[in-house]
C-alpha positions as CSV (number, residue, x, y, z in Angstrom):
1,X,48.2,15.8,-4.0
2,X,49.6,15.8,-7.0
3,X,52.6,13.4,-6.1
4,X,49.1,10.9,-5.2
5,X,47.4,11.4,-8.6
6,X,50.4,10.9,-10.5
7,X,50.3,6.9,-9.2
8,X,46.9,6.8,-8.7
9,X,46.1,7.9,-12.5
10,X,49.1,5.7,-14.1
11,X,47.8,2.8,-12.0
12,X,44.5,2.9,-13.3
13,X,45.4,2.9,-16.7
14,X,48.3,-0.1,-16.3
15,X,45.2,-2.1,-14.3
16,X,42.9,-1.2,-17.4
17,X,45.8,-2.7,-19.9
18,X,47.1,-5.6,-17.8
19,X,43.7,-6.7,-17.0
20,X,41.4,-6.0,-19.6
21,X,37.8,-8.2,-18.3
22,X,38.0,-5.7,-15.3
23,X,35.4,-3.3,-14.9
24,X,37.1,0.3,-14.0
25,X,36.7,2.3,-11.5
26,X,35.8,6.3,-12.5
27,X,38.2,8.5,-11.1
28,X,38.6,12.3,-10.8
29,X,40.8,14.3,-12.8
30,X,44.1,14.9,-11.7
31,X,45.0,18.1,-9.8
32,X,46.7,20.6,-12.3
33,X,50.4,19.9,-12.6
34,X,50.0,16.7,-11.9
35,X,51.5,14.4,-15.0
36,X,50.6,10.6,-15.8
37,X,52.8,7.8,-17.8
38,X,51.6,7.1,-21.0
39,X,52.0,3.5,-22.0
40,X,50.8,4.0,-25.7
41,X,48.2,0.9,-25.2
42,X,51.7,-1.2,-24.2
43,X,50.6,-3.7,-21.7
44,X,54.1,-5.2,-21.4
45,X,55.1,-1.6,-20.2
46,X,52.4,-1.0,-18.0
47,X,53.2,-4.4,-16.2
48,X,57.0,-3.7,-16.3
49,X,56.0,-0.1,-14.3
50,X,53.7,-2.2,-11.8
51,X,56.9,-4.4,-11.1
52,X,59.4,-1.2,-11.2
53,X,56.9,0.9,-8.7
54,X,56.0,-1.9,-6.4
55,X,57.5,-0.5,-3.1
56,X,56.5,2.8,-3.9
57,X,52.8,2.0,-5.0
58,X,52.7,0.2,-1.4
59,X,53.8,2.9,0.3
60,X,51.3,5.3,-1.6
61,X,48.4,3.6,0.2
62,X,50.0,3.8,3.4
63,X,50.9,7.5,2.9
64,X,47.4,8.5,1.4
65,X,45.4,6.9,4.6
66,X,48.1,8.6,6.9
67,X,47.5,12.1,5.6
68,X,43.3,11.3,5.0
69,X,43.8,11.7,1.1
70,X,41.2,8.9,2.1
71,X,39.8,8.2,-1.8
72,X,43.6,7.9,-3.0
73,X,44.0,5.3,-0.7
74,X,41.0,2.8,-1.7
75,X,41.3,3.7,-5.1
76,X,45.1,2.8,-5.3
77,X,44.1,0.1,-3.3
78,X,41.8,-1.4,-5.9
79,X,44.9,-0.3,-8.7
80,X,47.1,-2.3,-7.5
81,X,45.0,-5.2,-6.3
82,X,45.9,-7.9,-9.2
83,X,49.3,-7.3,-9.8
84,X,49.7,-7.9,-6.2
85,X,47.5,-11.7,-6.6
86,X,49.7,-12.2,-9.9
87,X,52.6,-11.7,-8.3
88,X,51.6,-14.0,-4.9
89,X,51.7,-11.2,-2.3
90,X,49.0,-11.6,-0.4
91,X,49.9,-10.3,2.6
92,X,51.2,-6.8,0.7
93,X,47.8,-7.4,-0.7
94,X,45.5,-7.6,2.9
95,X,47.9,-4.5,3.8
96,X,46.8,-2.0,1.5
97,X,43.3,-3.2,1.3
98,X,42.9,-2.6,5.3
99,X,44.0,0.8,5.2
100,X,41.6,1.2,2.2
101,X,38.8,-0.5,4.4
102,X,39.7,2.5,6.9
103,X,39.6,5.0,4.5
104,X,36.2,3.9,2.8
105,X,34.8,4.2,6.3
106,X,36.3,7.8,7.2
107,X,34.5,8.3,3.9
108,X,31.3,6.6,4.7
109,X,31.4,5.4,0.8
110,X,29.5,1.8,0.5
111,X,31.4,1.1,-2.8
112,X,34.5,2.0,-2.0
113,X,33.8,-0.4,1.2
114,X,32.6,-3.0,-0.9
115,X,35.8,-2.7,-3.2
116,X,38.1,-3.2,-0.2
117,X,35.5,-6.1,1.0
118,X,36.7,-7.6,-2.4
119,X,40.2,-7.0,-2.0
120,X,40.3,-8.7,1.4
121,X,38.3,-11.2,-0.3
122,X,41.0,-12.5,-2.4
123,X,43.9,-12.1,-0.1
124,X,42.6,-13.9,2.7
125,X,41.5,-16.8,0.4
126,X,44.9,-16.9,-0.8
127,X,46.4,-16.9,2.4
128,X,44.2,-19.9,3.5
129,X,41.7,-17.8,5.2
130,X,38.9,-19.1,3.8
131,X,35.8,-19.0,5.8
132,X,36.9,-14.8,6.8
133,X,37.5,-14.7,2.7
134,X,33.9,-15.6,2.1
135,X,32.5,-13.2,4.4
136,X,34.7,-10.3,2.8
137,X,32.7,-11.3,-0.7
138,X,29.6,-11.9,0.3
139,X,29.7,-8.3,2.0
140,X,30.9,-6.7,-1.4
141,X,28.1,-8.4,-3.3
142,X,25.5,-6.8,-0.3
143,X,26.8,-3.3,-0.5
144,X,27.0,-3.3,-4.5
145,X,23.8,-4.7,-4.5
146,X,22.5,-2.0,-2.6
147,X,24.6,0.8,-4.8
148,X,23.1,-0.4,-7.6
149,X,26.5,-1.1,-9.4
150,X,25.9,-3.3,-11.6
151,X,29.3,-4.3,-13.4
152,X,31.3,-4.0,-9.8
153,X,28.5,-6.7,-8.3
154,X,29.3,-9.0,-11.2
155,X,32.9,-9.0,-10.4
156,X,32.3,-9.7,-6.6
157,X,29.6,-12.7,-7.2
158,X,33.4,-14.0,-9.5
159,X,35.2,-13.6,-6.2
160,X,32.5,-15.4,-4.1
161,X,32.5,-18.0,-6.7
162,X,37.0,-18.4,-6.4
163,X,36.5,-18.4,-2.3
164,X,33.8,-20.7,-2.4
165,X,35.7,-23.1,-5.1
166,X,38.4,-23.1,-2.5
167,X,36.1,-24.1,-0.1
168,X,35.4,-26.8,-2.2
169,X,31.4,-25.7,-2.2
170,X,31.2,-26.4,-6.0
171,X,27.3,-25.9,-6.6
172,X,27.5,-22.5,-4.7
173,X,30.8,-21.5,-7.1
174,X,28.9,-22.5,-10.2
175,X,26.1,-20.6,-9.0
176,X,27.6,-17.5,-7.9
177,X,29.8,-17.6,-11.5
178,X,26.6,-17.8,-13.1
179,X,25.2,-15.1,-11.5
180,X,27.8,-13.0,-12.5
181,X,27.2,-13.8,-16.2
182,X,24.5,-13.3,-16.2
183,X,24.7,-9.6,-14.8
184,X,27.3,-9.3,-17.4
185,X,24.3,-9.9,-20.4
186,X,21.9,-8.6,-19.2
187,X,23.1,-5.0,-18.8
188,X,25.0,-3.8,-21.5
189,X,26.1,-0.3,-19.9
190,X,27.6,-2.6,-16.5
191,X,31.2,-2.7,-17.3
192,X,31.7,1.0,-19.1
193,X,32.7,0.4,-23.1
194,X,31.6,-2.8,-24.7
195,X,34.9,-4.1,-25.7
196,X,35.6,-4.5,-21.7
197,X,32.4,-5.9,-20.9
198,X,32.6,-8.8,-23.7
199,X,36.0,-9.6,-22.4
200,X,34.5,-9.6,-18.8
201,X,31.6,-12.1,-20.4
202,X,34.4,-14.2,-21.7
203,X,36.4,-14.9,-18.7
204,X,33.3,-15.3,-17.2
205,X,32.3,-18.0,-19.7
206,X,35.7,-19.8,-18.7
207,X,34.3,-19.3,-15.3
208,X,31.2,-21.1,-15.4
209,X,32.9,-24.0,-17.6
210,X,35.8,-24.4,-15.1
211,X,33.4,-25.3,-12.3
212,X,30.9,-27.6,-14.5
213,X,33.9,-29.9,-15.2
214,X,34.9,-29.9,-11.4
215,X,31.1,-30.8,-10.6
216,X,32.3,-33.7,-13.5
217,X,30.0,-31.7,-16.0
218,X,32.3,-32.2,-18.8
219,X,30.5,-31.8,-21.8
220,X,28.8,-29.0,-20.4
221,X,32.0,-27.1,-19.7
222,X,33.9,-28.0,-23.1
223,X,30.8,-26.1,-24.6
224,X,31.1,-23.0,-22.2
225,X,34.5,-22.7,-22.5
226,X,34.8,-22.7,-26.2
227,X,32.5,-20.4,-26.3
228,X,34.8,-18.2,-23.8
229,X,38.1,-19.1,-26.0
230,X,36.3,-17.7,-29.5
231,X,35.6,-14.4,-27.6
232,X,38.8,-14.4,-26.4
233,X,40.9,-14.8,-29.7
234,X,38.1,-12.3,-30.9
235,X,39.2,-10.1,-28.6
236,X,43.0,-10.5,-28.5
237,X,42.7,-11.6,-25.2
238,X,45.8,-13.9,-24.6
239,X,45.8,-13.6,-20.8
240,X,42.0,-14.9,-20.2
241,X,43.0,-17.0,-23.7
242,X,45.4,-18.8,-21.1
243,X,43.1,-20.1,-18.4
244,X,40.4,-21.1,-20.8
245,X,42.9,-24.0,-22.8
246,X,44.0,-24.6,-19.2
247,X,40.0,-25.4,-18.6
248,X,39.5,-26.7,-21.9
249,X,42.2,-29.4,-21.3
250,X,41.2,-30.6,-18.2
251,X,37.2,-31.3,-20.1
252,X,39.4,-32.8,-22.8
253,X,41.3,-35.1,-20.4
254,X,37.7,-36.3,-18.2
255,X,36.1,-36.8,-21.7
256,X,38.8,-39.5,-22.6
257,X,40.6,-37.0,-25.5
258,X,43.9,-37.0,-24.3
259,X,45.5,-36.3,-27.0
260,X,43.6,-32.8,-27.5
261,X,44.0,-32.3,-23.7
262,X,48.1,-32.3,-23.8
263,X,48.0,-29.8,-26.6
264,X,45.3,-27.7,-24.7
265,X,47.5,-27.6,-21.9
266,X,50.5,-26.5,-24.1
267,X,48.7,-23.9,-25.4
268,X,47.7,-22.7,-22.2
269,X,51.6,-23.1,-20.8
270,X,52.7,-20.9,-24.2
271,X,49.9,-18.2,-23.4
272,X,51.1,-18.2,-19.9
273,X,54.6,-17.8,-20.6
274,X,54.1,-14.8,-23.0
275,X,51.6,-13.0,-21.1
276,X,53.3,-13.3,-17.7
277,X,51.1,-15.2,-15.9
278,X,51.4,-16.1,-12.6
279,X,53.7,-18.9,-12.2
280,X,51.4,-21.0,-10.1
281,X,48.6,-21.0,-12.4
282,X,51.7,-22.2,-15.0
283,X,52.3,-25.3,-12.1
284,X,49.1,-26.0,-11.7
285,X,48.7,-26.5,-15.6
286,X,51.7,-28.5,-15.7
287,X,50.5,-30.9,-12.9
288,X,47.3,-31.4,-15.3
289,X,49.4,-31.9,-17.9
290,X,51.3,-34.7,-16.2
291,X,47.8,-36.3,-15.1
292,X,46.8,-36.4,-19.1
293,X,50.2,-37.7,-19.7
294,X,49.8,-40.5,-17.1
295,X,46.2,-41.6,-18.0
296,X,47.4,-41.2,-21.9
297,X,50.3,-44.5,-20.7
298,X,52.8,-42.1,-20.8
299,X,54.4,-41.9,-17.4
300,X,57.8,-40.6,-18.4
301,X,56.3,-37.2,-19.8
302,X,54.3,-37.2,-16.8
303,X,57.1,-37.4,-14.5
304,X,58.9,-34.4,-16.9
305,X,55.6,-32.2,-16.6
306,X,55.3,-32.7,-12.7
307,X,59.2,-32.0,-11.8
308,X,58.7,-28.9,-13.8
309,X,55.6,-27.4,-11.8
310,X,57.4,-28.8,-8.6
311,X,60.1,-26.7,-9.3
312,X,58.2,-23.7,-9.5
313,X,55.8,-24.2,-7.0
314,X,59.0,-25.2,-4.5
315,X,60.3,-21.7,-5.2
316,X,57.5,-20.4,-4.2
317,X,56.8,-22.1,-1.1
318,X,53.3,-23.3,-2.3
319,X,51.1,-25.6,-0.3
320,X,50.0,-27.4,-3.9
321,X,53.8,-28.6,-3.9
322,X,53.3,-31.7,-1.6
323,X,50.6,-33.1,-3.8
324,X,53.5,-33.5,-6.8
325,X,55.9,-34.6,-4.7
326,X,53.3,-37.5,-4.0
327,X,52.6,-38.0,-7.4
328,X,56.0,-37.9,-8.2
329,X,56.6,-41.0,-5.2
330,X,54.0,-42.9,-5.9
331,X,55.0,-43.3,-10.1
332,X,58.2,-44.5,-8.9
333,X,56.9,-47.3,-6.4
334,X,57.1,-50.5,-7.8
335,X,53.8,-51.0,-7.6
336,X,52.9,-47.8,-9.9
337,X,50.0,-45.2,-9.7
338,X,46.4,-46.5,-8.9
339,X,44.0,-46.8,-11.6
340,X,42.1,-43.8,-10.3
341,X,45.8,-41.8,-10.0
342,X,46.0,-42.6,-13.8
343,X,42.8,-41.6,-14.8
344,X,44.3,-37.9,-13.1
345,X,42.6,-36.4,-10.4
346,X,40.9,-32.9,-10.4
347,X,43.2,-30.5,-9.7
């Protein structure tokens, strides 16, 4: 028990510091004896102990559903979930989120079902599951809806929105981001102190911004996520801060501003490489990068951009590395890019 609440209370405080828009979880207090790292507010540590533990946090869940220490096992579960989507391991991810499905249902706990639900969520969207990924979140958002938890429901209507975006069912992502939001502003108490929930309303900003330019709402998202990025540098938070120049350039580039695009996209690639972010969202930047480069009559940069987000995405064994490896083809056929491959597509 107390070897259980040892990870289960460190892991709740590195999630808390290495993703700070997340809503928390409550937990109970440890059993006596039982001692927790201390990370002194250092999210660079906190992350370095998520990398460091890995194995062992894996084998925590598997351990707590073994021996029915059924809440450890949802609750590390939910701890663990994002580093396990930062770092790409989706199937470690699906793992510990069915034996927390298990153990919510021992416990006959609707939240802590609906947390798995969300878990499951995002690892079978990543793993190209996509229509079983949608049902995961649309049952979180029923059974949190039902519990009455406000902040947790917001979170899964920003899960339904990534599965459905996957989907490619823009209007329903838009929707179900905005939904989220506005849960978010409308209840002050939902995500526990306010400093959390602002930076939940940010990224959430970002959110609804992100899908208003892929519905070719540009204007509309360059104001949404603005507003996102001001909260963010408000807030100190350079991880969200990231995602939202990432957004912001792609507006920039649809909106004919390429110059302000490439150096939103920089900015985002800087954020990303001092925050730790995962390296695919750093590819995917860099393949929007080299679209602003090519539609700015620049192809040599945008040949430099794409060969470095191939790279990375090639170690990784990514489906989005065929689309560069076209790109990359088609600016060297004598015939260049089409006029619609210069003007960049959405990516």
């Amino acid at each position: 028990h107390r070897m259980l609440d040892h990870y289960l209370h460190t892991a709740h405080q590195a999630a808390a510091l290495t993703n700070p828009s997340q809503i928390l979880i409550s937990l109970t207090p440890p059993a006596e004896g039982a001692h927790t790292e201390d990370f002194a507010e250092d999210t660079r540590r906190a992350a370095g102990w998520f990398s460091a533990e890995q194995a062992v946090l894996l084998a925590a869940v598997e351990q707590a559903a073994t021996h029915r220490y059924d809440a450890h096992a949802w609750q590390l579960a939910w701890a663990v979930n994002d580093h396990l989507h930062r770092r790409g391991l989706w199937q470690d991810q699906e793992a510990v989120h069915l034996a927390a499905m298990e153990a919510a249902l021992r416990l006959g706990d609707p939240v802590a079902q609906a947390h798995a639900h969300r878990g499951l969520a995002a690892a079978t969207t990543d793993l190209g599951r996509l229509e079983e990924g949608r049902v995961h979140a649309e049952r979180s958002i029923e059974l949190l809806t039902d519990s009455g938890d406000r902040g947790a429901c917001a979170e899964s209507y920003n899960y339904l929105a990534y599965v459905a975006g996957r989907q490619g069912d823009l209007e329903d992502a838009l929707g179900a981001v905005q939904r989220s939001l506005a849960i978010y502003r409308a209840d002050d108490d939902s995500g526990g102190d306010d400093s959390r929930r602002r930076t939940a309303v940010a990224a959430t900003l970002n959110g609804v911004g992100w899908f208003h330019t892929r519905l070719g709402q540009h204007q509309q998202a360059l104001d949404h996520c603005q507003q996102a990025l001001a909260l963010q540098q408000e807030l100190g938070d350079d991880s969200s801060a990231a995602d939202t120049w990432d957004s912001i350039g792609l507006a920039l580039h649809h909106l004919g501003r390429y110059d302000e695009a490439v150096t939103s996209f920089r900015n985002a690639l800087d954020l990303y490489q001092q925050t730790g972010g995962p390296p695919w969202y750093t590819a995917a930047a860099l393949g929007r990068l080299g679209d602003t480069y090519l539609s700015a009559g620049q192809p040599d940069a945008a040949r430099a951009a794409w060969t470095e987000g191939l790279d990375i995405l090639e170690q990784l064994s990514h489906a989005d590395a065929e689309p560069l490896r076209v790109r990359l083809r088609r600016l060297d056929e004598p015939s260049g890019p089409s006029k619609a491959e210069r003007r960049g597509a959405d990516s």
